[in-house]
N, C-alpha and C positions, 0 to 999 in steps of 0.2 A: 744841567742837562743840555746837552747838545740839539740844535736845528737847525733847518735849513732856511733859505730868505725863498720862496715861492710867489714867482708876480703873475700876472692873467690881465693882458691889455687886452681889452677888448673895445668894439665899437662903440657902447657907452660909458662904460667904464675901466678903471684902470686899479685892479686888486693885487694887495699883498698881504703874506699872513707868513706869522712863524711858524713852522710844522716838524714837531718831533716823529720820529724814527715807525710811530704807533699810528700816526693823519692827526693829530692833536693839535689843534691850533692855537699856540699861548699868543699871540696878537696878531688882529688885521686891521684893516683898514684900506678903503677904496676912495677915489677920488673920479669926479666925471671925467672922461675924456674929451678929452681937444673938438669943437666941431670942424666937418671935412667941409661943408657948404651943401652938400649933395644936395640936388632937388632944383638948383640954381640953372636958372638958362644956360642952354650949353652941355648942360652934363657932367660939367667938370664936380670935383670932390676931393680935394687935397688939403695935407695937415704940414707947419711946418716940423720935421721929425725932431727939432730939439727942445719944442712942449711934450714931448714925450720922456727924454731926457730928464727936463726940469721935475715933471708931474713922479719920476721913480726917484730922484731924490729926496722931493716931500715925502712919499710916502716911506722910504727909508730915516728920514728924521722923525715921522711918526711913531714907526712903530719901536723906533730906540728910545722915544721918550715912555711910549704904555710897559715897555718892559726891557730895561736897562739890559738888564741880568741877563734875559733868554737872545737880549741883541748880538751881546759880547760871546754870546755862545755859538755863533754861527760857523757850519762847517763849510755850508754849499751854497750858491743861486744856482737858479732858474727860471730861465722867464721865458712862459709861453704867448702867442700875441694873432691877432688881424692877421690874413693872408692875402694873398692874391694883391700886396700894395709894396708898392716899388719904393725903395728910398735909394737915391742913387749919388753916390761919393766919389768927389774930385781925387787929385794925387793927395792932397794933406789929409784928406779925407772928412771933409766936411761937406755937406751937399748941396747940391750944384741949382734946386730946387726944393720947393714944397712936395712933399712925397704923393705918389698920386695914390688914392687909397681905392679899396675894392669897390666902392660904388662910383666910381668915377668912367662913364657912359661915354667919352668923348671921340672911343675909336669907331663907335657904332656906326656910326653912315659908310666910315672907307672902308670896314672891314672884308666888303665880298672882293672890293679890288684886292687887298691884298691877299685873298686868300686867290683870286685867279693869278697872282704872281708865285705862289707858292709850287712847289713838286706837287703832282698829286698820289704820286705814288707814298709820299708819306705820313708814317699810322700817325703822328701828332696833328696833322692838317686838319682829321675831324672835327676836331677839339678846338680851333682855333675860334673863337670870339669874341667879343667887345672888351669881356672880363678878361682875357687873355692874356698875362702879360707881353706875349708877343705883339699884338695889337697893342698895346699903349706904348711900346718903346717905338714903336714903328707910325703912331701918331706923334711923339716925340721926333724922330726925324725928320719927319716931314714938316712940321711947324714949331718947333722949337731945335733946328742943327746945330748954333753954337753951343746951345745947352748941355745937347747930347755929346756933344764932340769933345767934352770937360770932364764929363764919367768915364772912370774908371772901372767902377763898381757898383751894381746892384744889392741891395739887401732887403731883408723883410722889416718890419719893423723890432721883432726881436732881437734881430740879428746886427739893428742899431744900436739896441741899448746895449749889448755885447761886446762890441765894438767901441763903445764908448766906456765901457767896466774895463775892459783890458787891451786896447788896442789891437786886438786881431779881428779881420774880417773874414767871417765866416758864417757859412748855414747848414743847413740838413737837406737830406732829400727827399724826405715828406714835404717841407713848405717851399722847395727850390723844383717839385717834381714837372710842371710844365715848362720851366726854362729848358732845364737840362734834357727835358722831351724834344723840346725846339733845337738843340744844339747836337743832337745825337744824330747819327750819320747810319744809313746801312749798307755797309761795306759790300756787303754779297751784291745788290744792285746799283753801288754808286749813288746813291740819291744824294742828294747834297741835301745838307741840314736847313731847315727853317731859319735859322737865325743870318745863315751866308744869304739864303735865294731874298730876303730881306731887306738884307744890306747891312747886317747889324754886326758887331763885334763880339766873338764868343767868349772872349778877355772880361765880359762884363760879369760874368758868372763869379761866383765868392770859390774857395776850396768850399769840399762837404766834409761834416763833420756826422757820428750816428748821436742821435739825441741825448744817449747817456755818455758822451764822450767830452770832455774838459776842450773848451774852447781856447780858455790861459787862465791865466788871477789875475784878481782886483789890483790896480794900477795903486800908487801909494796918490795920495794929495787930492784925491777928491772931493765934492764939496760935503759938509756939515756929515751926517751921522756913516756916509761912505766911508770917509776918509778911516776911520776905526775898520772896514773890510780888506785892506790890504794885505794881498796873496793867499785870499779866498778862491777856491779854482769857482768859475762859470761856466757851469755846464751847458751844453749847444742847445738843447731842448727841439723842439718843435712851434708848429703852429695850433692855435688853440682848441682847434678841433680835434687835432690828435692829441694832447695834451690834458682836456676834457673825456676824452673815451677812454682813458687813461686812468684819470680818475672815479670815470663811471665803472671802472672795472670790467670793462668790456673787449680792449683790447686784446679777446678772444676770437678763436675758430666759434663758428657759430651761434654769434649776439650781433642783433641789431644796436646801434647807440641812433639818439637822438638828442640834440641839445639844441635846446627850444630861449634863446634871447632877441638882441635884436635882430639876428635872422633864424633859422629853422635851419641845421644842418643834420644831415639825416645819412646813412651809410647800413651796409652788411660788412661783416668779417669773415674770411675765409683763409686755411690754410694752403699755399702750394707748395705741394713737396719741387724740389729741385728737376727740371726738365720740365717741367709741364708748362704749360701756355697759363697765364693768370684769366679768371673770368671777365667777360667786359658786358657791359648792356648799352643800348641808346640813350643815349644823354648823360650818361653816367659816371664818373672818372673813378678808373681803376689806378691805384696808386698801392707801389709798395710799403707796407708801416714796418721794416723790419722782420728778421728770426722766421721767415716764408710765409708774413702774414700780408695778405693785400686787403686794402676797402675797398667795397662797389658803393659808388653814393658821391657825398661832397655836399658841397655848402648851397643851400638857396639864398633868393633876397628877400624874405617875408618870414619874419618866425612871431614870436610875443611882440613886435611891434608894433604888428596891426592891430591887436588890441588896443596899446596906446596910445592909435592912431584913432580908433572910437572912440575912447575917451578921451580924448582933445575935443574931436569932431561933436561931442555930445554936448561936453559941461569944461569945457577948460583943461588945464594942464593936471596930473596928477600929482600928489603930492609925495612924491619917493614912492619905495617899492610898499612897503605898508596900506601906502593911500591906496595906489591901482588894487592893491589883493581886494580891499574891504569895496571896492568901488567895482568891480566886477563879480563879488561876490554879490551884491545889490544888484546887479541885473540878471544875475541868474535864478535868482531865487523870484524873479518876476513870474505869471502866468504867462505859459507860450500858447501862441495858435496854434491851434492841430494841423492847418498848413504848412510844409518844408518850408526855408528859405535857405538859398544857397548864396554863397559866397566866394567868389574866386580872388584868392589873396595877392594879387599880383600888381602891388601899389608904387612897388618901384622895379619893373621888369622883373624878371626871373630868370635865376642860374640854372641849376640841377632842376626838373631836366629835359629844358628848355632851350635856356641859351640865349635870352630873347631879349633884351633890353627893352622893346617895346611891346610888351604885355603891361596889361593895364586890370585893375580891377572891375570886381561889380558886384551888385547883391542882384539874385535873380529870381523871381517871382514876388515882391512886393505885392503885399494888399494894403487896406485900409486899416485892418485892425493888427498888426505887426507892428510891431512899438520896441523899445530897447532893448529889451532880453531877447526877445527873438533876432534884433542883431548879432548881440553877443554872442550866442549860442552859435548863429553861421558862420561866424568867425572864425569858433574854437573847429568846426568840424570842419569847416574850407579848409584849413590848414593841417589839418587831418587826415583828407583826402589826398594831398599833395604825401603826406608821408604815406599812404597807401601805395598808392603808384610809382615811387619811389622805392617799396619793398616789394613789390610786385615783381619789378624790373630785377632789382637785383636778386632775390628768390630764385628768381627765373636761371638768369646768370649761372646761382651757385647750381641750381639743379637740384637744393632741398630747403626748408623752411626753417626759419634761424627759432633757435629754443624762448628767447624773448627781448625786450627790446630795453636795452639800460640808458633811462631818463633822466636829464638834468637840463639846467637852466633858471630863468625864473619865472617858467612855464608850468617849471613840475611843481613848486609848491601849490600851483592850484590842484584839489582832486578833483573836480569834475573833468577838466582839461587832461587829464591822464586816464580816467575812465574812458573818456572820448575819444583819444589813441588805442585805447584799447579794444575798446568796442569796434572801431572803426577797420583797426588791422589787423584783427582778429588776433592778439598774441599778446601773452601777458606783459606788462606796464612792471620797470622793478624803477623804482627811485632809488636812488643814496643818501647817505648821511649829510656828506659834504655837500653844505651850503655853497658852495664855490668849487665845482671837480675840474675846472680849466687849473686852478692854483692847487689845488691836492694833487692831479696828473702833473704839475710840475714838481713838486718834492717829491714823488715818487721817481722821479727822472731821478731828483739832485740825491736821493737816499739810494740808487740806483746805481748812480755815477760815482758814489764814495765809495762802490763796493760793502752797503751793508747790508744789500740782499744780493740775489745769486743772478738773479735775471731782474727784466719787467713784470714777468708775470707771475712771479714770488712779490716781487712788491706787490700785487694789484692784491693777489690771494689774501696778503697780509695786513693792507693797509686798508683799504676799499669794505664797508660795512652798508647791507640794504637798510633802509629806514621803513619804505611806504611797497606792496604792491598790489596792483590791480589786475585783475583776470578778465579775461575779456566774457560779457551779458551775452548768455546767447538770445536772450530774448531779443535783443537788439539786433540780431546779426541779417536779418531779412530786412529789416528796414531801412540797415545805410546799405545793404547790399545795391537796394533801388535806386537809393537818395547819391549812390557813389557811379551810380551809370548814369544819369542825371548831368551831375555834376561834371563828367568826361567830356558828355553830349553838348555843354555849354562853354566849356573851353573851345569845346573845337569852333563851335558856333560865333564866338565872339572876337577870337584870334586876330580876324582880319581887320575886323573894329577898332580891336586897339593899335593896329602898325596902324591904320590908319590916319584916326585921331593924332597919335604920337608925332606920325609925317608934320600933320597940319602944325604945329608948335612948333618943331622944325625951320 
């Protein structure tokens, strides 16, 4: 039986699984991912990109060991991955540094000067911040120029391991869509591109490829169970957001997706027929996915980690994904006070839709008798509230209310934390099957890309199956109605507190 090799680097982890033509998984297997340092004086948070390398080889001689047979049967890869982090390649093309990954803060201080160097008449200038990659190549020139002055080429981090499967450099323009923002010109008024008023090099860009479109094949002589992939085509894929909505089967007109790991990234789908303007909101990035589909949304920096930032903070480290379930199912099953506590999840700055590198957390209204569970519980609904307002904004955008919101992560195996999206955004909660939909939207790509369905959205129809769903209580709907005004009222209130503080560590 024929399948595909489907990987999903993510910022904890690094998954692959075999996946027949049906989403059937005959072997996976994940390994931790590389730490970036984040959190380190400085801001800085960088991997070097050929532990990434190393770590898809292992899991390719893994999964040829659990299953010889479904190994040798491979038609296709694809690998979807981390965004918003640069890896940038010499002429021989090896890179010229540690790759700077998306929590990596360090353009934050310069970035109002460089955005007073920028046009301001252009639409990408909004958009410019810390997380930006224009701001990081542009803290690269200024403090690392011979560095800069040795790239050739940027890429994602998928778009390395691609590169290193078949020697061609390339990406998409889903995960390449703020470069190619920055590098775009508007002819009618002359504005000159972001990347020139800069000073940067537009040559740094890869060619694009669309996600279902063969980047090359597997190179001969690779190491250990690779070397058996030779001229297997690699398909370009995406990054794993969109690769994950993909697999939530959402990569539809009118579905919110939500996938809730180590960050919270949160988005609307909407069609634009051909001439029309695509929808935008505040803080929100409108990005095209393809066939006239745009997201309103994008990636936060706070999802299920803050929880496993509780329980650090509480009782020690947890033990795998098993331990945290049974370990926060223990504190919810606590009695809570009948007083609210709120919780602003903003532990390491916040992206969508903010922008803010210095936002800071907090729990607000503390009493005396508030004990574990009642943290937990503010947790799950802090992070809640942020998807509220988030669908709020884009709702708005599209100018009608998305039919329901497709959840994944390993957020969703919890139900009360789905109940609590739902309750919260008033819209029903649908989970999936796939235990991993970042790696199922990537064999949907590479099952895509063979030409054994007709489109994406024949694969999604075909492959993509609901597990779990939740409706939203109305009995609850007056209560966060209050508890989410509240919650606004404290953001705004605390805002200043955290650039503050943040300055003072500075």
């Amino acid at each position: 039986m024929s399948v595909v090799l489907a990987c999903d680097l993510g910022g904890t982890s690094f998954r692959a699984a075999l996946y027949d033509a049906e989403g059937r998984a005959w072997a996976e297997h994940a390994l931790p991912s590389p730490a970036d340092g984040a959190g380190a004086a400085g801001g800085h948070a960088e991997i070097d990109a050929d532990l990434w390398w190393s770590l898809l080889a292992s899991l390719a001689d893994e999964l040829a060991a659990q299953a010889p047979a479904r190994f040798a049967e491979i038609r296709g890869i694809a690998i979807c991955g981390v965004t918003r982090t640069q890896v940038l390649l010499d002429d021989a093309g090896r890179p010229v540094r540690p790759a700077l990954t998306w929590r990596d803060t360090r353009a934050a201080p310069d970035v109002d000067a460089l955005r007073a160097r920028l046009p301001r008449e252009h639409p990408e200038l909004a958009l410019v911040n810390p997380f930006h990659p224009l701001a990081r190549l542009d803290w690269l020139r200024r403090n690392e120029p011979a560095v800069l002055a040795r790239a050739r080429c940027v890429l994602e981090p998928k778009d390395y391991l691609n590169f290193r499967l078949t020697g061609v450099r390339a990406s998409d323009p889903v995960s390449m869509a703020r470069l190619c923002a920055a590098a775009a010109s508007d002819l009618a008024s002359a504005t000159p591109t972001l990347l020139a008023a800069a000073g940067l090099d537009a040559g740094l860009l890869p060619p694009l490829r669309s996600p279902a479109e063969a980047v090359g094949v597997v190179l001969p002589g690779l190491p250990g169970a690779l070397s058996g992939l030779a001229g297997v085509p690699v398909f370009c894929c995406a990054n794993d957001t969109w690769a994950a909505v993909a697999g939530l089967g959402a990569l539809r007109a009118g579905h919110a997706y939500n996938i809730s790991g180590t960050t919270e990234v949160f988005g609307v789908i909407a069609h634009v027929p051909g001439g029309k303007d695509a929808p935008h909101a505040a803080g929100l990035m409108t990005v095209a996915w393809g066939d006239g589909l745009h997201q309103v949304g994008g990636p936060g920096q706070n999802g299920a980690d803050t929880m496993a930032w509780l329980l650090q903070l509480l009782r020690g480290q947890a033990d795998g994904r098993e331990g945290m379930a049974a370990r926060v199912q223990a504190l919810l099953d606590a009695p809570r006070d009948p007083q609210p506590l709120l919780f602003l999840p903003y532990l390491q700055g916040e992206r969508v839709p903010y922008w803010d590198a210095d936002l800071r957390g907090a729990f607000v209204g503390l009493n005396r008798r508030h004990g574990a569970g009642d943290l937990a519980w503010a947790v799950m609904e802090g992070v809640g509230f942020l998807n509220r307002l988030v669908l709020e904004r884009g709702e708005a955008a599209l100018g009608a209310p998305v039919a329901e919101i497709r959840f994944g992560g390993g957020a969703a195996a919890n139900a009360a934390w789905c109940q609590v999206k739902a309750d919260i955004c008033g819209r029903p909660v649908s989970v999936g099957m796939a235990r991993e939909p970042g790696a199922l939207g990537a064999a949907v790509v590479a099952w895509t890309g063979l030409g054994h369905f007709a489109s994406l959205a024949a694969a999604q129809e075909s492959v993509v199956r609901e597990a779990r769903r939740y409706e939203p209580d109305p009995a609850r709907r007056e209560h966060y109605d209050a508890l989410y005004q509240q919650y606004r009222a404290a953001e705004a209130a605390l805002a200043p507190v955290s650039r503050t503080l943040a300055g003072m560590a500075r």
